[in-house]
N, C-alpha and C positions, 0 to 999 in steps of 0.2 A: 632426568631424575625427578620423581614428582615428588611436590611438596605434599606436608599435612594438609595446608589450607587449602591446597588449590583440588585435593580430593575431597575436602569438604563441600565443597561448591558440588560437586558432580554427584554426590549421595545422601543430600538432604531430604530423600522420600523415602517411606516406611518403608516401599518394597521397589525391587532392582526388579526392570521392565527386559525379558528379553525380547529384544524387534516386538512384533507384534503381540505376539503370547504374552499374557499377563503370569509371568514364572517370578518366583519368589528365589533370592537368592542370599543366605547366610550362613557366617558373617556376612556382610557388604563387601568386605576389602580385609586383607590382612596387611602383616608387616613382611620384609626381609630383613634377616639377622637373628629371629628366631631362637632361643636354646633347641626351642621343640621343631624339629624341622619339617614338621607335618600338619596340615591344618584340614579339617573335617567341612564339607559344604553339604548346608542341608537344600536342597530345591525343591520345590513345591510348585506346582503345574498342572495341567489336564495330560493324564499318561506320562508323565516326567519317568514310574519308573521304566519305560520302555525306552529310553536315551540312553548310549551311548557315549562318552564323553570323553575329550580327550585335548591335550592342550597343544598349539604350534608355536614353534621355534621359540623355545624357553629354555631354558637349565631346568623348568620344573616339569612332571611330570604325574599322568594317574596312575597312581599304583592300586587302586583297590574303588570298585564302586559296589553300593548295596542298595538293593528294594527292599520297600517297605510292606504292610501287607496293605496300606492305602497304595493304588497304582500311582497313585498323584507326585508319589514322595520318591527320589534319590536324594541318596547318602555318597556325596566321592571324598577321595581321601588322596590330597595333593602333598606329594612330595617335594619341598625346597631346599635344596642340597645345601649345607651351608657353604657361604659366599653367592648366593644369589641375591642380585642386586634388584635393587628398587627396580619397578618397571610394570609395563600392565600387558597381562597373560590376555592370551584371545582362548577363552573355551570352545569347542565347537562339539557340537549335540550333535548327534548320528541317531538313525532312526534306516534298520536295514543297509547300511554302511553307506547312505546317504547322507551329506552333511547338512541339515535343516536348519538350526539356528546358531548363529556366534556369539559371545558375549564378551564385554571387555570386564575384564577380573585386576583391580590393582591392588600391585606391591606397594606398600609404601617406606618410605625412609622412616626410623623410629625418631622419637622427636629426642632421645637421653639412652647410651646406652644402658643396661638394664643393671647394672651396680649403682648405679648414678640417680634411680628414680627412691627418693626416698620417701618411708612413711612417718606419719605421726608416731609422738614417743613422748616418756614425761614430761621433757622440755616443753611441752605444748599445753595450750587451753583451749577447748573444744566449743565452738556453739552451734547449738542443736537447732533446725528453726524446720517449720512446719510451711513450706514454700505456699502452700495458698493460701495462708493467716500475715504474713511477713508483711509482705508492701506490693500494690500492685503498680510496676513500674508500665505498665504498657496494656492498659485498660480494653484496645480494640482485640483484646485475645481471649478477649472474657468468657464469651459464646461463641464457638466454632460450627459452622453448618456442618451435617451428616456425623458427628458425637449423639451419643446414646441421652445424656444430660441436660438440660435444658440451662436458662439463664442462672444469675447468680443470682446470690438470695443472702446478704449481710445477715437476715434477720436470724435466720435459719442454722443451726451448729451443724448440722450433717449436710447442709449445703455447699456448695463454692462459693468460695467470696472474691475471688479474683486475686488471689496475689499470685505471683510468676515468679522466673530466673533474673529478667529484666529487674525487678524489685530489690531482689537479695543483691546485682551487683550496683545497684545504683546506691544501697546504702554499707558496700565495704569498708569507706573509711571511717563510718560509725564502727562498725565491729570491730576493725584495726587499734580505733582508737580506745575502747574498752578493754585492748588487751589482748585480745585472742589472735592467736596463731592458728588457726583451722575451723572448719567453718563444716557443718552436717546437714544438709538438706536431708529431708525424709523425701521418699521416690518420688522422680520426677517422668518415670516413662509414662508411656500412654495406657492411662486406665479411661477402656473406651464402655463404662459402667454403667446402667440404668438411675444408679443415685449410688449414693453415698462415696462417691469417685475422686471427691477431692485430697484424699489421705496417700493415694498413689501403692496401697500394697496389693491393689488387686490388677498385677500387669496382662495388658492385653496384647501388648507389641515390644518382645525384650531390644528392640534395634531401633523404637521409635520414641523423642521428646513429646511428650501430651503437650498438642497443642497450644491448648489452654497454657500452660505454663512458658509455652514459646518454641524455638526450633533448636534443630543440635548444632545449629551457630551460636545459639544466645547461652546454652549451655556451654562451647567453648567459649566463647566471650567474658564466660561467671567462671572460669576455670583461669583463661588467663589475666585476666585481671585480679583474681585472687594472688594469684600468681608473684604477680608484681610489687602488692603490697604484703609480700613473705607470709602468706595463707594459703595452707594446704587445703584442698578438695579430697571431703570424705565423701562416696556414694553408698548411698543404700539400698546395697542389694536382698535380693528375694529369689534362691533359688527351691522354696520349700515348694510353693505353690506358682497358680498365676491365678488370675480373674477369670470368669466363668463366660466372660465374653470372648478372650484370647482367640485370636486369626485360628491356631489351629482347630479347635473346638468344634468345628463344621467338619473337618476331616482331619482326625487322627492317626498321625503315623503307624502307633502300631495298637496290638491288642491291648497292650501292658505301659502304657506311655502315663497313664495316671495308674496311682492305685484306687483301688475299688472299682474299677471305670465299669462304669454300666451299674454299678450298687453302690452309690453314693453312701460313707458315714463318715461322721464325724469324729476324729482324735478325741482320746479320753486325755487327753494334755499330761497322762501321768507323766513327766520328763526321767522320774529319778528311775526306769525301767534301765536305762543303760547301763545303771552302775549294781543293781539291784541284784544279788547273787541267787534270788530266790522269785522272780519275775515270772509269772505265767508266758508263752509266748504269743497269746491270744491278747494280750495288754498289749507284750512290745509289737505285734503287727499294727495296735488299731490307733497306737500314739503313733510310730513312722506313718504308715498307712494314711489314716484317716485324716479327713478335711478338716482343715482347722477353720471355717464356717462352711455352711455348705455353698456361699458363692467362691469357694477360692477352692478350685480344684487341687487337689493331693499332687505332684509330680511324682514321677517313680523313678528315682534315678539311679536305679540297679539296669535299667535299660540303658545300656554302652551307647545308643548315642544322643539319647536323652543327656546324659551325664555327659558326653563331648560338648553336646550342643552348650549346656550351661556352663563348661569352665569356661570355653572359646571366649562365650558374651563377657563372661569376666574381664579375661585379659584385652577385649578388646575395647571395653571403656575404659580401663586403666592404661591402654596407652593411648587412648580417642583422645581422651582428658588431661594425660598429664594426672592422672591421681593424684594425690596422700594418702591414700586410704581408703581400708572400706569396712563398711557395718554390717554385716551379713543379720538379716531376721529372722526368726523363728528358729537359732542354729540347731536345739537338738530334736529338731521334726522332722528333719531330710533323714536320709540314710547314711547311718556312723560312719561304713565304709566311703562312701561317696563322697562324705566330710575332709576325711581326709587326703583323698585325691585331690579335692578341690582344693584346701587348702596348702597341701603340699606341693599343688602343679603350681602355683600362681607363687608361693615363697622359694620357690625354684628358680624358677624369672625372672623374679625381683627378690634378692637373697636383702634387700634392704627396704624391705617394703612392710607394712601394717597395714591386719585386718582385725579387728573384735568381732566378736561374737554373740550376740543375746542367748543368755540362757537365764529366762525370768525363774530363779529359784534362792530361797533366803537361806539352804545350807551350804558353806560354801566347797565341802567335797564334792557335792554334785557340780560345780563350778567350773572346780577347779580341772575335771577333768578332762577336758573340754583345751586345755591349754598345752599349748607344745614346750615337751621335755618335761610333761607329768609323767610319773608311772606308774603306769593302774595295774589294779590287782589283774584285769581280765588281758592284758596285754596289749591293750589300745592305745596308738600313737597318732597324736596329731601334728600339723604345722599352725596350728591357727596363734599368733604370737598372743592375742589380748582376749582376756574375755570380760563383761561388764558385773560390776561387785553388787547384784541386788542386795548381796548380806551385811553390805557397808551401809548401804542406803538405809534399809530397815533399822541398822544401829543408830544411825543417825538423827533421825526424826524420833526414835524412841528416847535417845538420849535426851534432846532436848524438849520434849512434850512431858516425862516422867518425874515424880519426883523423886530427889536424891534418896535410895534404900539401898540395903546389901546388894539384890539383885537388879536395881530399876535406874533411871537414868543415866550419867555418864561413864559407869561401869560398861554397859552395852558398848560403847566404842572400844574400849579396853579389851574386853572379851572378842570381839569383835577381828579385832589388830594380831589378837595373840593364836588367832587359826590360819595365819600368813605363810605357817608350814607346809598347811597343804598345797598350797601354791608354787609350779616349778620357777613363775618368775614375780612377785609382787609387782614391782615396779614397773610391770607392762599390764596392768589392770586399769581397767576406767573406773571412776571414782563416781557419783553423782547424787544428788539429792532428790530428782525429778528427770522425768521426759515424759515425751506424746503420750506416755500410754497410763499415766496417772496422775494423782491430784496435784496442782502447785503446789511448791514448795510453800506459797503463803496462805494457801489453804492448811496442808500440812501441818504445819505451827501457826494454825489459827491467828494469822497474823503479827502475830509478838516481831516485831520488828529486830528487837535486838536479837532472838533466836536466829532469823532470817540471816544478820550478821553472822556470826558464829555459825551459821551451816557453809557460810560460803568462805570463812576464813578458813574452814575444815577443810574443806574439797580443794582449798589452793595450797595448803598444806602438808598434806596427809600425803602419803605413800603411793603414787600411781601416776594416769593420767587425769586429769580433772576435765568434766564433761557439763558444762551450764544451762539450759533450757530456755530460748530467746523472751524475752518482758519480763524473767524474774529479774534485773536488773530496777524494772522499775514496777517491784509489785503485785504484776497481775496473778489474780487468783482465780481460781471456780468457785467461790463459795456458795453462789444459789444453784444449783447444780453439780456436789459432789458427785465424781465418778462419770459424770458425762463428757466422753472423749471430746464431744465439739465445743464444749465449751472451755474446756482444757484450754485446746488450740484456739483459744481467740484471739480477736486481730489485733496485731502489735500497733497500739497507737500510734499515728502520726505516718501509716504505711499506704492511706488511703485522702486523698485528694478530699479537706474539708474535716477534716477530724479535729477534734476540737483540742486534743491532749496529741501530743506528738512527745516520744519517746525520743524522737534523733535530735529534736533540736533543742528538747526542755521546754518547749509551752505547754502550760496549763497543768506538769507535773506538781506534785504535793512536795509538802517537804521532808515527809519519807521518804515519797519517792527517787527525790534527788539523792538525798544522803544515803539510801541503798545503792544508787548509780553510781554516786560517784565512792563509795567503799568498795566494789566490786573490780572495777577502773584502777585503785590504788592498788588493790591486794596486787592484779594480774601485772603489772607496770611493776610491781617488786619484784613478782616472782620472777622474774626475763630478767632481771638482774640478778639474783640469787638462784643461780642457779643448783647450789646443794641442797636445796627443796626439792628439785626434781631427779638429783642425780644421788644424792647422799643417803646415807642409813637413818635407821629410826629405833629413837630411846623411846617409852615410855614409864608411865610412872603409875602405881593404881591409883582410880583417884579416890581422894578426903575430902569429906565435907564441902561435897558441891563446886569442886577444883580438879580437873585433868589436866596435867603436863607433858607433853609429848617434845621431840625435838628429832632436827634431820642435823645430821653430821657427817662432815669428812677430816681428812686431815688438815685441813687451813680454815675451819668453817663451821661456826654452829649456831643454830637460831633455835630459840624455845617457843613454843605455842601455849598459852596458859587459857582455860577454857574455865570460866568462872563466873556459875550458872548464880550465883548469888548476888541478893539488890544490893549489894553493900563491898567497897572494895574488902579487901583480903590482905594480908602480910604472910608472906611463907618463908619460912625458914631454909636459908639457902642450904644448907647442911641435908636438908632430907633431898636433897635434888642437887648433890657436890656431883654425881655420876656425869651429870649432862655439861653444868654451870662451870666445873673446875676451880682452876684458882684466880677464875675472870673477877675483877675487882669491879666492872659496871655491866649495863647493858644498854643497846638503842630501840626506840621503837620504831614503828613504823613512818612514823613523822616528825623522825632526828631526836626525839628527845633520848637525854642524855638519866640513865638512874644508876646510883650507885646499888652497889649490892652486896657490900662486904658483910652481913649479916641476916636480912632479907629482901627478897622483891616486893613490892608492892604493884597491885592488878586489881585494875578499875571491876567494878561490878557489872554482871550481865552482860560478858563481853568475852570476842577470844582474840586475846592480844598477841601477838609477834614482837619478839626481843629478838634482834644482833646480839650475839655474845663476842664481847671485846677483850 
């Protein structure tokens, strides 16, 4: 019976060599035990489709092969009956009913079976980190000979700066200890790019770790070791496009493998075409269709085995890895259809599993639709369990940059909260304030420290999953270059050998910076205790004069959130808020203190507090 690890060892190269012939073969390896008892092998070779193929003495068998209109390409389709055990298949290629080359094909034992692998859920606190800004744990990976990319370049925002896989797990029990339950690298496959390659969404090898960031040992390494300190492994996948460098790109399966192919254009990003009753179809082709830049080629994955090809890679880093999760990009740029396949084959497999979805859009029907168990007017069903609340976010930073008016400031969250209908699950939403793709949070609220507070008591609060952005902990902003992604992602102090401000251990941090760190720290370390924040219902309250109170409740359990944008404490009258408070005679804060409350609360200024209701 082979182990996980011991087939790790034998498939650590981007491509599976048959004998002599340089033949590409993917997946690498699949599992036995399967729901789906059928796995698709694409092979890539000189005249591959004139092969023949066929498997000896196995329970498995080929039931179906196809050419491509590249001669280079067969498509075979292995049948594994269920009850076929771990083991490794001999393929043997025929050519004129000659048997020319063999390959060894493994089964492997699944490491959980597939009820058993679970994903992220409210109960969790998410950290986001940008793997070559993070830490670079293992420097000689910096510059790899024969990558398109040259050296690293600190100075440089669209450069590499060297951090890796090695980095993020050398600093796990920083993250542990902040609190968080799960942890988001942005892609870490091989984007084998001319520049700007350090960001990882422009994939050149769906089966291969960029070098640069380390091997698919260091990646399981960072998967178990998260593992052990009770941190789930989110991957960020990319099935809309790949990089314009991508292995296949020299010879293309078929005519129709991208779209536009041979007449590159680019996506009019309209997103809300899906839901849009009145949509030209000349839109909705050029938003699916089109390149969303012109180095990231369009996929077409209305081509059946384009679309095999990409579930398979799915589920075969979710069990390579041991997942929790996965982040799918650019979700409503692929094909609707194709969406759902994917997402329905993979919650199929793992009926306990979680994936979100991006769909950067600030209404949130167009959101919402996007989420399994909505039901849309045009009759589209999906399984994708989570999708992310850009509409929350934009409430968020508005509410606290705005001042208090009818329609401006902390009304926007209220307004916000009360469009949760459209939604078939709130509680399986990501919540966030920032990620990769825009300004810091501390850019965001132009530094105000205490806002910065109060966005991050919200997102540990609030209704969903809460999603954090690695350095806002301690600060980091873009201010001298709003809107510039590389500087977004800058390097998390103290992740690079010599830094003079180190983030992990508190040298040379300010005393902001600490007292956001360690508020951040406190909130997540509550919330793991409280757990009817994450599991519980939600009161709200409109807010007065510069004050929103919210509160999650269950039957044994309720905590108020008071949100009190003003420099001066406040006394509220427990009577406008008996709904949430009851006939509780005190409250606790978050640091044991004890207040009565038999006729009002009182709530420190410019702050959003957490009461225990006793």
């Amino acid at each position: 019976m082979l182990s996980v690890r011991n087939v790790f060892l034998a498939w650590l190269l981007p491509a599976v060599f048959i004998h002599a012939q340089e033949w590409r073969v993917e997946p690498p390896n699949w599992w036995a035990g399967m729901q789906d008892t059928t796995v698709q092998l694409l092979i890539h070779g000189a005249d591959a489709g004139e092969m023949t193929v066929s498997v000896s003495g196995t329970e498995a068998s080929v039931i179906r092969q196809h050419s491509a209109d590249s001669p280079n390409y067969l498509f075979v389709d292995l049948l594994l009956p269920s009850g076929t055990s771990p083991q490794t298949l001999e393929l043997r290629f025929s050519r004129n009913e000659q048997v020319v080359n063999t390959h060894d094909y493994a089964l492997l034992e699944r490491r959980l079976p597939a009820d058993e692998v679970v994903g992220f859920d409210a109960t969790d606190a998410i950290y986001l980190i940008t793997p070559d800004r993070f830490a670079n744990g293992h420097p000689a990976n910096d510059s790899v000979a024969g990558l398109k990319e040259g050296l690293v370049d600190r100075s440089a925002g669209f450069a590499r700066h060297g951090g890796d896989l090695q980095g993020i797990t050398d600093h796990l029990d920083y993250i542990a200890d902040l609190g968080f339950t799960a942890v988001w690298p942005s892609p870490v496959l091989e984007n084998d790019m001319p520049a700007w390659s350090y960001h990882g969404y422009a994939i050149t090898d769906y089966y291969r770790v960029d070098p640069r960031f380390g091997t698919l040992a260091d990646y399981v390494t960072l998967a178990d070791a998260a593992r052990q300190r009770d941190i789930k492994l989110i991957m960020d996948q990319v099935v809309n496009h790949c990089g314009s460098e991508h292995w296949w790109m020299d010879d293309l399966p078929f005519a129709d493998w991208l779209n536009f192919q041979g007449d590159p254009q680019v996506t009019n990003h309209r997103r809300s075409v899906h839901q849009d009753p009145y949509a030209a179809e000349v839109d909705k082709e050029l938003m699916t269709g089109g390149w969303f830049v012109p180095t990231m080629p369009d996929l077409n994955q209305r081509n059946p085995f384009l679309a095999r090809y990409l579930i398979q890679n799915s589920i075969w880093w979710i069990e390579t890895l041991g997942l929790g999760g996965v982040r799918q990009d650019t979700y409503p740029y692929p094909d609707a259809d194709f969406l759902a396949e994917w997402s329905c084959r993979i919650m199929t497999e793992y009926p306990n599993f979680s994936i979100v979805g991006e769909e950067w859009s600030y209404e949130p029907s167009t959101v919402a639709y996007w989420q399994r168990g909505k039901e849309n007017p045009d009759g589209y069903r999906s399984c994708l369990p989570s999708v992310m609340d850009f509409p929350q976010q934009a409430a968020l930073i508005g509410a606290l940059n705005e001042e208090e008016g009818w329609d401006t400031g902390l009304i926007k969250l209220y307004e916000a909260l009360a469009q949760d209908f459209l939604y078939a699950d709130p509680q399986a939403i990501m919540v966030f304030a920032e990620n990769h793709d825009m300004d810091r949070l501390a850019t965001q609220l132009k530094g105000n420290v205490a806002a910065i507070k109060m966005a991050l008591t919200y997102l540990a609060t609030v209704r969903g999953i809460p999603q954090f952005y690695y350095g806002s902990e301690v600060l980091l902003d873009n201010d001298s270059a709003p809107g510039d992604h590389g500087i977004i992602r800058s390097d998390m102090p103290g992740g690079w050998a010599g830094d003079e401000v180190n983030a992990f251990t508190g040298k040379g941090l300010s005393a902001d910076q600490r007292a956001v760190q360690e508020h951040l720290k406190n909130l997540l370390r509550w919330r793991k205790e409280n757990e009817v924040v994450a599991r519980g219902k939600t009161l709200h309250f409109a807010p007065e004069n510069g004050v929103y109170v919210y509160g999650r409740y269950d039957d044994d359990n309720r905590v108020a959130v008071v949100m009190n944008k003003n420099e001066m404490a406040v006394r509220l009258p427990i009577e406008r808020y008996r709904e949430l408070f009851g006939s509780a005679r005190e409250v606790e804060t978050l640091d044991g203190e004890l207040q009565s409350i038999s006729e009002e609360l009182v709530v420190p200024p410019q702050a959003a507090t957490i009461f225990k209701i006793h």
